[in-house]
mmCIF file of the N, C-alpha and C atoms, coordinates in Angstrom:
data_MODEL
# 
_entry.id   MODEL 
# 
loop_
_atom_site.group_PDB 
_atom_site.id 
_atom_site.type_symbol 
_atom_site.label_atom_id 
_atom_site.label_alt_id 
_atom_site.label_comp_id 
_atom_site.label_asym_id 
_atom_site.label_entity_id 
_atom_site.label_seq_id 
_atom_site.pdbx_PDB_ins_code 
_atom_site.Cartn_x 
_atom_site.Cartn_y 
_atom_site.Cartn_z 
_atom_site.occupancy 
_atom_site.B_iso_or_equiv 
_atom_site.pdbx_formal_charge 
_atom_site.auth_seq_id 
_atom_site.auth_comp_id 
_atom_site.auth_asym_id 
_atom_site.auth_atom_id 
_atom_site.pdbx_PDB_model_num 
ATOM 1   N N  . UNK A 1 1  ? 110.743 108.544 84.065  1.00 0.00 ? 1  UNK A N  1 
ATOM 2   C CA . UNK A 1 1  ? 109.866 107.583 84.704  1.00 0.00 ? 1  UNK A CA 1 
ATOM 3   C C  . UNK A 1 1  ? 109.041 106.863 83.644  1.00 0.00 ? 1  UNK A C  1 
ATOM 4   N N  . UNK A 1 2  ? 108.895 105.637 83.940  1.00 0.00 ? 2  UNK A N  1 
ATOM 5   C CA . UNK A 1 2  ? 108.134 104.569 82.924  1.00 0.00 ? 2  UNK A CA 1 
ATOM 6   C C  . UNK A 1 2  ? 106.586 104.898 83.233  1.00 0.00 ? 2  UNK A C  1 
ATOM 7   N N  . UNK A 1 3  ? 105.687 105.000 82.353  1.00 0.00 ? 3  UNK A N  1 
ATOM 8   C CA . UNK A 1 3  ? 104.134 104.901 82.940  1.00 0.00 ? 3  UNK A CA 1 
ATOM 9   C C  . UNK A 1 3  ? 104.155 103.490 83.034  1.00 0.00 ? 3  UNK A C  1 
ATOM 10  N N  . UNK A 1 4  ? 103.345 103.238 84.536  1.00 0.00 ? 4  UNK A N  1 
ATOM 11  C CA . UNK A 1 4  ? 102.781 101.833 83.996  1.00 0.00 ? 4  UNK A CA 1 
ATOM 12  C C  . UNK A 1 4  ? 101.611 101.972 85.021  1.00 0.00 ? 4  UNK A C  1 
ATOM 13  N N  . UNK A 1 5  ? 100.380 102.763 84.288  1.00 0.00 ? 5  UNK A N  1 
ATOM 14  C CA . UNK A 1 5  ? 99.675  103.147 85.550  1.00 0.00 ? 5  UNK A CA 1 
ATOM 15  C C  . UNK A 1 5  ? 98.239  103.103 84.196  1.00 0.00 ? 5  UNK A C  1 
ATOM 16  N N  . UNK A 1 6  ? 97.582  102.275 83.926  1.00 0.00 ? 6  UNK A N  1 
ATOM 17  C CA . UNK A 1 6  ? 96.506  102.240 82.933  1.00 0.00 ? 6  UNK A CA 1 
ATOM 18  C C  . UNK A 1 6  ? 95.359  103.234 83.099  1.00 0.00 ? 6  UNK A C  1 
ATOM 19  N N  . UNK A 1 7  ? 94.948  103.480 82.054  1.00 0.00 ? 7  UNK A N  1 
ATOM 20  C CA . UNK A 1 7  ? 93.404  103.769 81.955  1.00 0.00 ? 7  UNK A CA 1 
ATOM 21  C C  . UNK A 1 7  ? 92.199  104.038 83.338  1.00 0.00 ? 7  UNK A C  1 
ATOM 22  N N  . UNK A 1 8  ? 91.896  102.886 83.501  1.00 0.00 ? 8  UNK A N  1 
ATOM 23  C CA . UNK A 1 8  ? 90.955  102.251 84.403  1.00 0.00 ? 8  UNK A CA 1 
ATOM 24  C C  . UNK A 1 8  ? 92.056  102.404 85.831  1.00 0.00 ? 8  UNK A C  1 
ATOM 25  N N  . UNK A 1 9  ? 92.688  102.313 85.741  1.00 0.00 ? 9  UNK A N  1 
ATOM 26  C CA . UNK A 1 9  ? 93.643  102.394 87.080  1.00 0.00 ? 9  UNK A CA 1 
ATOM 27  C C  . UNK A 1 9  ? 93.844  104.042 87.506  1.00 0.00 ? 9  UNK A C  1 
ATOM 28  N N  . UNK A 1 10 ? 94.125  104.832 86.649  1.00 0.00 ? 10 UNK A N  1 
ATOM 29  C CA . UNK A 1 10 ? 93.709  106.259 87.112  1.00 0.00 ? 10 UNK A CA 1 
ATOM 30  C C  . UNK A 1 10 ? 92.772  106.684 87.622  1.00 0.00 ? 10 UNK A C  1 
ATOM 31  N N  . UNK A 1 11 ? 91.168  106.480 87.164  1.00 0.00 ? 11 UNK A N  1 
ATOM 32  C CA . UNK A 1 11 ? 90.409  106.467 87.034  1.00 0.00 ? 11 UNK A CA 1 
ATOM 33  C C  . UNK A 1 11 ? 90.009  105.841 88.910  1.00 0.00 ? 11 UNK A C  1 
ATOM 34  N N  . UNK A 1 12 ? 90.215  104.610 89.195  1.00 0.00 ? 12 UNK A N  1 
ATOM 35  C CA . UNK A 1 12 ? 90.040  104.101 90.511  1.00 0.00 ? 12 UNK A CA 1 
ATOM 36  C C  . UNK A 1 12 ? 91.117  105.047 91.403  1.00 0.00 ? 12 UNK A C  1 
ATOM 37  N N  . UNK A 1 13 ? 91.636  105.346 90.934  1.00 0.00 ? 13 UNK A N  1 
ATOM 38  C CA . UNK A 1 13 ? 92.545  105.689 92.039  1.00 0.00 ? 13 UNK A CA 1 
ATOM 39  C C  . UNK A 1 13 ? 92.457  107.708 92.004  1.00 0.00 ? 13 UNK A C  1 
ATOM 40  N N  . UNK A 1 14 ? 92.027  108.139 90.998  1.00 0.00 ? 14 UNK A N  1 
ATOM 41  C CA . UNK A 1 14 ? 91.173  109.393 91.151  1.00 0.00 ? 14 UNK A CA 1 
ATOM 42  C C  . UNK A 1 14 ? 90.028  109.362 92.018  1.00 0.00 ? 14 UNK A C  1 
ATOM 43  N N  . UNK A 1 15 ? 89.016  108.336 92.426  1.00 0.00 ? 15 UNK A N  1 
ATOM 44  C CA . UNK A 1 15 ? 88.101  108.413 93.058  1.00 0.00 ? 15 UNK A CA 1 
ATOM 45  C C  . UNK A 1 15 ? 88.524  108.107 94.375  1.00 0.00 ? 15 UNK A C  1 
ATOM 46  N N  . UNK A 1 16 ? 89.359  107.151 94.633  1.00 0.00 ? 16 UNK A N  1 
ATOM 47  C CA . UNK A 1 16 ? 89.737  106.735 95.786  1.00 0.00 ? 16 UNK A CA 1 
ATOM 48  C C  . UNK A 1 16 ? 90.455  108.281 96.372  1.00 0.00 ? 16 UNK A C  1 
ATOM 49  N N  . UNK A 1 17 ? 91.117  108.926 95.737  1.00 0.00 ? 17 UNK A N  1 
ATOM 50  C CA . UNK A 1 17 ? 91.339  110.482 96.285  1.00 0.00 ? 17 UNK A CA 1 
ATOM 51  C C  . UNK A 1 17 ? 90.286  111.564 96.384  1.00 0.00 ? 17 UNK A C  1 
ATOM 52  N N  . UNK A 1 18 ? 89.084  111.166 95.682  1.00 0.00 ? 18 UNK A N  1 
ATOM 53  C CA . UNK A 1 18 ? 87.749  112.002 95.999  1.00 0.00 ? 18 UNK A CA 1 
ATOM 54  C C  . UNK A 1 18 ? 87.293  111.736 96.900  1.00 0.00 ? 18 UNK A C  1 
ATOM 55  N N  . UNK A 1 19 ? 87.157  110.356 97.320  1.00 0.00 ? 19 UNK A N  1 
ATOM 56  C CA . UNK A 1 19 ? 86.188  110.143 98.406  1.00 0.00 ? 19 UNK A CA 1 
ATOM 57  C C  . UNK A 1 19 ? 86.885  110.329 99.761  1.00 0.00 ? 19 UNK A C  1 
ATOM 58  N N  . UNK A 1 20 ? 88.282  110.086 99.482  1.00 0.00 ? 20 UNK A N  1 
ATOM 59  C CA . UNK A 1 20 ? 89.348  110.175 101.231 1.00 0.00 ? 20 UNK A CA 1 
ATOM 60  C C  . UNK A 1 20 ? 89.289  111.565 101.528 1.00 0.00 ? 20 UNK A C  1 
ATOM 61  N N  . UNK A 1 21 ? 89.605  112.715 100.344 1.00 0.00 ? 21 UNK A N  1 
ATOM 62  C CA . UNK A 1 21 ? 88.803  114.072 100.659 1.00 0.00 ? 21 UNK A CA 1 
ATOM 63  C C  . UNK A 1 21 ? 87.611  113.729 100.612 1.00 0.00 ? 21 UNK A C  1 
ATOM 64  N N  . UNK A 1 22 ? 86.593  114.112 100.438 1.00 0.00 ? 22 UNK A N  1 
ATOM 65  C CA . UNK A 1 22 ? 85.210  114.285 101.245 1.00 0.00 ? 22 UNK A CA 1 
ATOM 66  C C  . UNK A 1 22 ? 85.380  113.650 102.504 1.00 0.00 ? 22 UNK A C  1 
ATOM 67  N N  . UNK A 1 23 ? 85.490  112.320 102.287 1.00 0.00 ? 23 UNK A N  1 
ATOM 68  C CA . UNK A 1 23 ? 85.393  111.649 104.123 1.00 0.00 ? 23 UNK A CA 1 
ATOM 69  C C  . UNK A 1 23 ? 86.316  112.963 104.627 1.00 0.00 ? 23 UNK A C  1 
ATOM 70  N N  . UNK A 1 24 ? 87.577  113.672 104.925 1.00 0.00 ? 24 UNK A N  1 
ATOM 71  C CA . UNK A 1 24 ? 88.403  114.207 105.904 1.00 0.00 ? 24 UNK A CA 1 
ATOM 72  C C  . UNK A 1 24 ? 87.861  115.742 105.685 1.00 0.00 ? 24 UNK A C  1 
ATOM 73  N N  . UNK A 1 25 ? 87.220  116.609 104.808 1.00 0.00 ? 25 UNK A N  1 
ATOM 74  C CA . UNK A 1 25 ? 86.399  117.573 104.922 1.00 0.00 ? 25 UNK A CA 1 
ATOM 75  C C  . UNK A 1 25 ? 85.061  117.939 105.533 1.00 0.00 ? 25 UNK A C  1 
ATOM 76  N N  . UNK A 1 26 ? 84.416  116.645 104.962 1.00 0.00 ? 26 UNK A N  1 
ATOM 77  C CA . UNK A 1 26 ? 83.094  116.369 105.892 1.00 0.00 ? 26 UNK A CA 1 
ATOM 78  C C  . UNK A 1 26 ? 83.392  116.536 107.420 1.00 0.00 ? 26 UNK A C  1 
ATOM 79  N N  . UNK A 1 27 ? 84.034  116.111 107.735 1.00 0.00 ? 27 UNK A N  1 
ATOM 80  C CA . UNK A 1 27 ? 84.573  115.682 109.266 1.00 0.00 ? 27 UNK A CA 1 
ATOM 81  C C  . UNK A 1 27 ? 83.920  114.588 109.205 1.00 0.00 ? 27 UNK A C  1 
ATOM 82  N N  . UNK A 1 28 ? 83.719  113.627 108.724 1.00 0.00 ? 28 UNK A N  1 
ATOM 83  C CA . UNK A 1 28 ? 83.294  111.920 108.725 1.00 0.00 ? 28 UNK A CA 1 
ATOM 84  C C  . UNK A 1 28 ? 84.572  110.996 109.393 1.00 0.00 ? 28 UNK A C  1 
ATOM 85  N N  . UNK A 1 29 ? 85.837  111.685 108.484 1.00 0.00 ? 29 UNK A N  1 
ATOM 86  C CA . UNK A 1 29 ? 86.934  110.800 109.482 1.00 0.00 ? 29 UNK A CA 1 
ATOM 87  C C  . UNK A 1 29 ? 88.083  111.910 109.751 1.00 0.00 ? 29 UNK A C  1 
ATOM 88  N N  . UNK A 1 30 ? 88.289  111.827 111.712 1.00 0.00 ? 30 UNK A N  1 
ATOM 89  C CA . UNK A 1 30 ? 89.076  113.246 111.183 1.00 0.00 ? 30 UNK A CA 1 
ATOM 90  C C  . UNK A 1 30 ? 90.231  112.319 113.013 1.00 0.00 ? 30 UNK A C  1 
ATOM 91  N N  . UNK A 1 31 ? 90.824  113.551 113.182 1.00 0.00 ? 31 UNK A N  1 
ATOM 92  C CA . UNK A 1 31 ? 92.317  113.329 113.916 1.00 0.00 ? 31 UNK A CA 1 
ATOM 93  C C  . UNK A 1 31 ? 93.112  112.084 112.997 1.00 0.00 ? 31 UNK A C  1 
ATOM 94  N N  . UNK A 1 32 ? 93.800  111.268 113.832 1.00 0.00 ? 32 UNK A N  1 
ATOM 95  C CA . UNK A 1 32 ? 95.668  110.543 113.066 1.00 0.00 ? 32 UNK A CA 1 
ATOM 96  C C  . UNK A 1 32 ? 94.671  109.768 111.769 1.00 0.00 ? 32 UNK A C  1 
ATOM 97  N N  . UNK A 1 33 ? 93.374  109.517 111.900 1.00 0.00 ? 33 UNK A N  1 
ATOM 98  C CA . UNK A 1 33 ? 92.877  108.445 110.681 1.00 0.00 ? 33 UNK A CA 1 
ATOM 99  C C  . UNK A 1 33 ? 92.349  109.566 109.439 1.00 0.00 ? 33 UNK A C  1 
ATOM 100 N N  . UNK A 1 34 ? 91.927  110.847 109.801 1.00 0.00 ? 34 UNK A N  1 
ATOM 101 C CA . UNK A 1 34 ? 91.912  111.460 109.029 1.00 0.00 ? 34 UNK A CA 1 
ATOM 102 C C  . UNK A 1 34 ? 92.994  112.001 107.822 1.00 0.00 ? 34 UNK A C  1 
ATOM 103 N N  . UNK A 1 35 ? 93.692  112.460 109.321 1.00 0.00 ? 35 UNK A N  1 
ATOM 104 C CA . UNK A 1 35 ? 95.441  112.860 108.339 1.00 0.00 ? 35 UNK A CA 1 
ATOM 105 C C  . UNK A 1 35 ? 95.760  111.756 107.282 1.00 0.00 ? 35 UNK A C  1 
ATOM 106 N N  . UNK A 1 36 ? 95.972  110.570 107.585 1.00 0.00 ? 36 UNK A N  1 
ATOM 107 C CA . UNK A 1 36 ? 96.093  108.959 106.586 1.00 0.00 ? 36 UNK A CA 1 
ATOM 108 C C  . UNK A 1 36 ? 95.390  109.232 105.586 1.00 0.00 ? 36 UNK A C  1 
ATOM 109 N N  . UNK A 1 37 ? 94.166  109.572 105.569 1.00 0.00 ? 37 UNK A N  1 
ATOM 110 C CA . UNK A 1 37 ? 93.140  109.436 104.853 1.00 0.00 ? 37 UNK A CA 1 
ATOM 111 C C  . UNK A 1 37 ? 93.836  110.348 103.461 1.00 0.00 ? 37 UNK A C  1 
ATOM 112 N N  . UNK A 1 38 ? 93.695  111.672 104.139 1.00 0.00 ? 38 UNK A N  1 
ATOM 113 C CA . UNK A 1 38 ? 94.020  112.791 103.202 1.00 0.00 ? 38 UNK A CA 1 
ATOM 114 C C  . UNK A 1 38 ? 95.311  112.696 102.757 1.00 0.00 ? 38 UNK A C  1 
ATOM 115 N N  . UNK A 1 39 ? 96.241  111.694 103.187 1.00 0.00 ? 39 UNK A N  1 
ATOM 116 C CA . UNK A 1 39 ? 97.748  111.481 102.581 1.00 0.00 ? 39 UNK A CA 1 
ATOM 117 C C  . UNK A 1 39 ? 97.321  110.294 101.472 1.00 0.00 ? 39 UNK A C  1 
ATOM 118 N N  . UNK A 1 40 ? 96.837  109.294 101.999 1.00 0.00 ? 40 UNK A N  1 
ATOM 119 C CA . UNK A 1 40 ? 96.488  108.176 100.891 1.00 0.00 ? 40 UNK A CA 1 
ATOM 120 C C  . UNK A 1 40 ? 96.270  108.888 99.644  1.00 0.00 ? 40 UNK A C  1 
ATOM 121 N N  . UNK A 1 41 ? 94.718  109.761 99.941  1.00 0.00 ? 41 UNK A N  1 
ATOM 122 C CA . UNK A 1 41 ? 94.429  110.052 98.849  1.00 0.00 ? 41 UNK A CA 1 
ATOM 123 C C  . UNK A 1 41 ? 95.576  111.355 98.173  1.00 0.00 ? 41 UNK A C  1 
ATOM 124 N N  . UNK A 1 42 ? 96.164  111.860 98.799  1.00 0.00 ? 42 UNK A N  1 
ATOM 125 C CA . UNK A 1 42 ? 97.114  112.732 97.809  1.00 0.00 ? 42 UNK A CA 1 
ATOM 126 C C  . UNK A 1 42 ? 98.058  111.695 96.876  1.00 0.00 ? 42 UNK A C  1 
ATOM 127 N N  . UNK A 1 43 ? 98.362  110.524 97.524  1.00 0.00 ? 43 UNK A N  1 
ATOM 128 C CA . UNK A 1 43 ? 99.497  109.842 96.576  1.00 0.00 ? 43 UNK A CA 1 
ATOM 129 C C  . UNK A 1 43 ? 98.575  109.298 95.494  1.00 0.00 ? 43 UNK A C  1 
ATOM 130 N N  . UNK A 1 44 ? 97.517  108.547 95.311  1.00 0.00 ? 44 UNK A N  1 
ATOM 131 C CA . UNK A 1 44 ? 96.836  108.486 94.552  1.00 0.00 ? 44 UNK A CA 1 
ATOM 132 C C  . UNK A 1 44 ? 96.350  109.206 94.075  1.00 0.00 ? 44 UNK A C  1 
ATOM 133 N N  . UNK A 1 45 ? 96.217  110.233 94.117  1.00 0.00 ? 45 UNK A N  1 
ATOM 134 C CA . UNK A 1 45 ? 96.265  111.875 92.616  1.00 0.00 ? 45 UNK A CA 1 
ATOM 135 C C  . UNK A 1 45 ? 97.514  111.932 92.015  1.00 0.00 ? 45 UNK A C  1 
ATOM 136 N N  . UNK A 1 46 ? 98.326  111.818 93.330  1.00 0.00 ? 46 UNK A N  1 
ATOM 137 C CA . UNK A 1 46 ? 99.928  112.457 92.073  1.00 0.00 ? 46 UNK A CA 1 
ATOM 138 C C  . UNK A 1 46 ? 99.744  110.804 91.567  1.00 0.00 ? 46 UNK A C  1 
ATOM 139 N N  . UNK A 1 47 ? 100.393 109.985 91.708  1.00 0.00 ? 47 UNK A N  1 
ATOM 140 C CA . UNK A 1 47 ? 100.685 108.798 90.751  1.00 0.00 ? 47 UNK A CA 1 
ATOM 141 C C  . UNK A 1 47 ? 99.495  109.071 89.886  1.00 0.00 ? 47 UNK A C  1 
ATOM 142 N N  . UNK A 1 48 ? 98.322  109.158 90.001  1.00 0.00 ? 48 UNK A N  1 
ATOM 143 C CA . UNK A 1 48 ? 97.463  109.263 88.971  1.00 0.00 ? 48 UNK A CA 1 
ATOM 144 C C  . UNK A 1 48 ? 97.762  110.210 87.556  1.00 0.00 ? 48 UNK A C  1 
ATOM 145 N N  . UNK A 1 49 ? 97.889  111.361 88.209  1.00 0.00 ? 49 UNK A N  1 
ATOM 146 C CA . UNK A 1 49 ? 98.920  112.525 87.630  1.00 0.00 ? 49 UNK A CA 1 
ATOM 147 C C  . UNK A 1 49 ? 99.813  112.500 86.538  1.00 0.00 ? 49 UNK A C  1 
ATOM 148 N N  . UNK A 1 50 ? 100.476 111.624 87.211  1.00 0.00 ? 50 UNK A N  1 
ATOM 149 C CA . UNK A 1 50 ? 101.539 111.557 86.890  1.00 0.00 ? 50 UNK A CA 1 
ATOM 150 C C  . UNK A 1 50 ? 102.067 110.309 85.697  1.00 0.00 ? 50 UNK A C  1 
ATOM 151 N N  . UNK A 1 51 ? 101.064 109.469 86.476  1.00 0.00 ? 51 UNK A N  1 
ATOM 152 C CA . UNK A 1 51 ? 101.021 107.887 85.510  1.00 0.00 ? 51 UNK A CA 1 
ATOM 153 C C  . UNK A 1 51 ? 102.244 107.133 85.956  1.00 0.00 ? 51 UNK A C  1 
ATOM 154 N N  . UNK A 1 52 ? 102.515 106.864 87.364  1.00 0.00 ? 52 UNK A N  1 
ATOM 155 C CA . UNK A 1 52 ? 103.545 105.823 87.400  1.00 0.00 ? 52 UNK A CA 1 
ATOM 156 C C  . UNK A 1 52 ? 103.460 105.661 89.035  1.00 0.00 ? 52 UNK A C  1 
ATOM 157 N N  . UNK A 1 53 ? 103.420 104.382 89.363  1.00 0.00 ? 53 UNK A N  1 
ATOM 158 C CA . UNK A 1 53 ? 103.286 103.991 90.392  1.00 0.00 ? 53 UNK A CA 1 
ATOM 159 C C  . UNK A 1 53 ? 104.554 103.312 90.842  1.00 0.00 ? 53 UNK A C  1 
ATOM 160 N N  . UNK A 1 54 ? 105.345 104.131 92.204  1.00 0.00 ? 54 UNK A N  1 
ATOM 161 C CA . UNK A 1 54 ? 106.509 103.607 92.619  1.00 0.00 ? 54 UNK A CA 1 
ATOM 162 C C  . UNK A 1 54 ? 106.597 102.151 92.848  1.00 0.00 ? 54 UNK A C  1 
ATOM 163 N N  . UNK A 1 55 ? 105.681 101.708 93.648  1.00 0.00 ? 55 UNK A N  1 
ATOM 164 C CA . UNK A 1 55 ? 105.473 99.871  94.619  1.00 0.00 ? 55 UNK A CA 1 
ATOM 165 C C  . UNK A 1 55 ? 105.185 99.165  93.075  1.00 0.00 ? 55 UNK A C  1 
ATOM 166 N N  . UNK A 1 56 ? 104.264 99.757  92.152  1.00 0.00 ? 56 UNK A N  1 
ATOM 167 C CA . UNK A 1 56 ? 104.018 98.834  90.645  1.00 0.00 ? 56 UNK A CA 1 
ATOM 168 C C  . UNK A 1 56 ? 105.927 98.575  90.372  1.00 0.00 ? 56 UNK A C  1 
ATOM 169 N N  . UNK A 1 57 ? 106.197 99.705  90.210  1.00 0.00 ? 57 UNK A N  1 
ATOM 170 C CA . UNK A 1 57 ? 107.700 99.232  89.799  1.00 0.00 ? 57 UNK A CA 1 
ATOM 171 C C  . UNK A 1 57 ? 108.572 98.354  90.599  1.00 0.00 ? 57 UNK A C  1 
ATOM 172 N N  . UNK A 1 58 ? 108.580 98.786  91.946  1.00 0.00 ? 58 UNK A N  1 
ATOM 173 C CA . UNK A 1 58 ? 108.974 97.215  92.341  1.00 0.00 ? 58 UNK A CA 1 
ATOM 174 C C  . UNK A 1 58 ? 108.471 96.010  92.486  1.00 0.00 ? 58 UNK A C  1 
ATOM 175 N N  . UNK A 1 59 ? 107.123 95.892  92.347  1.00 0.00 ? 59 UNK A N  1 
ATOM 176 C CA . UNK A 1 59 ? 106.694 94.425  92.118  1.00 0.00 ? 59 UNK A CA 1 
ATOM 177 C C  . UNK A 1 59 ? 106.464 94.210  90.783  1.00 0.00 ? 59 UNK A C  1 
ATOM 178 N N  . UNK A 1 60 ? 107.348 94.894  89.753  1.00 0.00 ? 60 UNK A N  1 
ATOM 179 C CA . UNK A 1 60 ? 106.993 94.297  88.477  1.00 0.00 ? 60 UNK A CA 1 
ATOM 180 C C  . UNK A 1 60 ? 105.706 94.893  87.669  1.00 0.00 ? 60 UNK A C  1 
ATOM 181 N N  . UNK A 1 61 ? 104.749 95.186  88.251  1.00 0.00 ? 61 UNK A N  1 
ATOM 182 C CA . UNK A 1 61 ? 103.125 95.600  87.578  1.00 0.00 ? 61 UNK A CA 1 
ATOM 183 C C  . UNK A 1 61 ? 103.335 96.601  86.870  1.00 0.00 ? 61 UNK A C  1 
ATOM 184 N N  . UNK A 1 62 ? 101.920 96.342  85.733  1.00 0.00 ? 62 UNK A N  1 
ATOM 185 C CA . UNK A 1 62 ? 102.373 97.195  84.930  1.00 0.00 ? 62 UNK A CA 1 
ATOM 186 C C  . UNK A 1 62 ? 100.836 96.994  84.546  1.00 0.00 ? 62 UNK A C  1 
ATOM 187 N N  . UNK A 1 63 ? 99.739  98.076  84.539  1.00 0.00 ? 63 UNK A N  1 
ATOM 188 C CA . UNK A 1 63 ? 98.265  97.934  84.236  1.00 0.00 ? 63 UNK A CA 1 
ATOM 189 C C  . UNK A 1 63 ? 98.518  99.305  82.707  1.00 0.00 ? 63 UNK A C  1 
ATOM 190 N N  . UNK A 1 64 ? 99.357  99.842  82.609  1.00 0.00 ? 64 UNK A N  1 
ATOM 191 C CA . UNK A 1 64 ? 99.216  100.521 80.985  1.00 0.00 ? 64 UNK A CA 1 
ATOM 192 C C  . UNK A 1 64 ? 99.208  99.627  80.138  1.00 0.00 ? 64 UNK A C  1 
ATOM 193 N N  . UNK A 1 65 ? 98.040  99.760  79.232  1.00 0.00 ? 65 UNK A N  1 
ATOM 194 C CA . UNK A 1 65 ? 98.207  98.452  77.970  1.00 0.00 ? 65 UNK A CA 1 
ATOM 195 C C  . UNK A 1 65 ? 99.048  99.238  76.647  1.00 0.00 ? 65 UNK A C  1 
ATOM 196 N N  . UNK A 1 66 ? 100.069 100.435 76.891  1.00 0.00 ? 66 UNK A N  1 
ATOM 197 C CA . UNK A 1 66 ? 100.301 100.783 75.961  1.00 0.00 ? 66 UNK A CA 1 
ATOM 198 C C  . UNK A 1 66 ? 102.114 100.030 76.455  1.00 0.00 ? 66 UNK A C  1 
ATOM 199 N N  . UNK A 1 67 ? 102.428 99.654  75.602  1.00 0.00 ? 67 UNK A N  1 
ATOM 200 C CA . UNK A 1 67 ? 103.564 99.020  75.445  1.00 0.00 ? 67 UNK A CA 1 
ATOM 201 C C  . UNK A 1 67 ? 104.944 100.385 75.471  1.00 0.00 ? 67 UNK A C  1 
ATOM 202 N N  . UNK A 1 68 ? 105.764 100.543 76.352  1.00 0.00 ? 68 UNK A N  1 
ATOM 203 C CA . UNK A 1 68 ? 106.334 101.370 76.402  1.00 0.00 ? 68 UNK A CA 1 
ATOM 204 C C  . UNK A 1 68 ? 108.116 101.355 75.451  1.00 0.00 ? 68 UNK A C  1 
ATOM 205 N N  . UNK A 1 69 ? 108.602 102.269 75.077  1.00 0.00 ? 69 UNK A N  1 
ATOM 206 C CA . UNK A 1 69 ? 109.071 102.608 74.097  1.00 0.00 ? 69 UNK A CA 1 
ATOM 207 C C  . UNK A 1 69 ? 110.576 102.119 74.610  1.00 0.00 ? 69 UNK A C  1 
ATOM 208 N N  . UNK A 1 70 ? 111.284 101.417 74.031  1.00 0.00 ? 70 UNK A N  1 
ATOM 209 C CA . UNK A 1 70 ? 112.303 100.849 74.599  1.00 0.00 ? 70 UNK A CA 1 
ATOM 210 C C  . UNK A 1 70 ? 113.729 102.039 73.921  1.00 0.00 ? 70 UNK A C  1 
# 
């Protein structure tokens, strides 16, 4: 798998999985919008994780400023 998942883009998308847990633990958002919640934020940990974003690869994006190794 190619990274193309930057810096600053982990980083947003680590929090965006902190806060969708808390909201679905708290009970702030809970039944079918909760479940969403707590799935969103799992894919945004693993791609974070992981450093590669499936949908970036099909639309081309690419937020790593490290130039990848051909």
């Amino acid at each position: 798998m190619k990274t193309n998942v930057g810096g600053i883009d982990k980083i947003v998308r680590i929090l965006i999985a902190v806060v969708a847990a808390v909201l679905y633990f708290t009970g702030t958002v809970s039944g079918v919008l909760g479940y969403v919640a707590l799935a969103v934020g799992a894919i945004m940990l693993l791609t974070a994780v992981v450093g590669s974003c499936p949908i970036y690869s099909l639309i081309g994006m690419n937020t790593c400023s490290v130039k990848p190794q051909k």
